[in-house]
N, C-alpha and C positions, 0 to 999 in steps of 0.2 A: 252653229257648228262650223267651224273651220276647217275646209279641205286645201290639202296641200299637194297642190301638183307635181312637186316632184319626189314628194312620197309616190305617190302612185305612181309619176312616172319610172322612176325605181323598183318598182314589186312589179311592172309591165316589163321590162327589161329583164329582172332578174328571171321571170316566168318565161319571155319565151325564148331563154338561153338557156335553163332549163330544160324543154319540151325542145332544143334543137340537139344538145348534148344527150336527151336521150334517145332520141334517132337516130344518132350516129353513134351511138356505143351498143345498138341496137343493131344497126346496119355492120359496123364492126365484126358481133358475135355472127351473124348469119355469114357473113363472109367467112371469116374464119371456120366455119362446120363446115361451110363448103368446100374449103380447102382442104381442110384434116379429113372429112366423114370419105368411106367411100362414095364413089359412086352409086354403082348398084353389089351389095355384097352377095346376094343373092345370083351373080352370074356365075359360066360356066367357068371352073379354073381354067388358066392356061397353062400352056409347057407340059413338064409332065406331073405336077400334081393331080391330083385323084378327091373327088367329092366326095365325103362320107354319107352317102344316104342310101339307105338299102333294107332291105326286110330286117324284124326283128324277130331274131329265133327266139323260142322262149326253153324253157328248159325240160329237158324228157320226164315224161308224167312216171311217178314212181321213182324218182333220183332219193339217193340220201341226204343228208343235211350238208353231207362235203359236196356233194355234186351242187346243189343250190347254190350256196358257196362263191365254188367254181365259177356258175355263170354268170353270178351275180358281179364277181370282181373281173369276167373277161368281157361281159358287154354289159355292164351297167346298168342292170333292171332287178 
């Protein structure tokens, strides 16, 4: 059996151009998330935006089918 070394030399090259181009298209996307993602979304707003987080009323026991409705389309449950 005849090996040819520059076959192989060849599939050695093209592999670890390969395995270098995906670390860097890898390293790429992680940069770029870091750039675009926030930081931390979960911080306090600044200025004068308002967090929406706060008790969930639920709807008075005994409502008609409009009352449900109602609270259904003013908070979402």
């Amino acid at each position: 059996m005849v090996v040819s070394l520059r076959k192989w030399i060849g599939r050695l090259v093209f592999a670890i151009l390969f395995i270098m181009l995906t670390i860097m298209t890898f390293g790429g996307y992680q940069w770029l998330i870091g750039v675009v993602a926030p930081v931390d979304p979960y911080r306090a707003p600044q200025g004068s935006a308002l967090k929406v987080n706060g008790p969930v009323y639920s709807p008075p026991e005994g409502g008609s089918t409009f009352d449900r409705l109602r609270w259904f389309y003013w908070y979402g449950e």
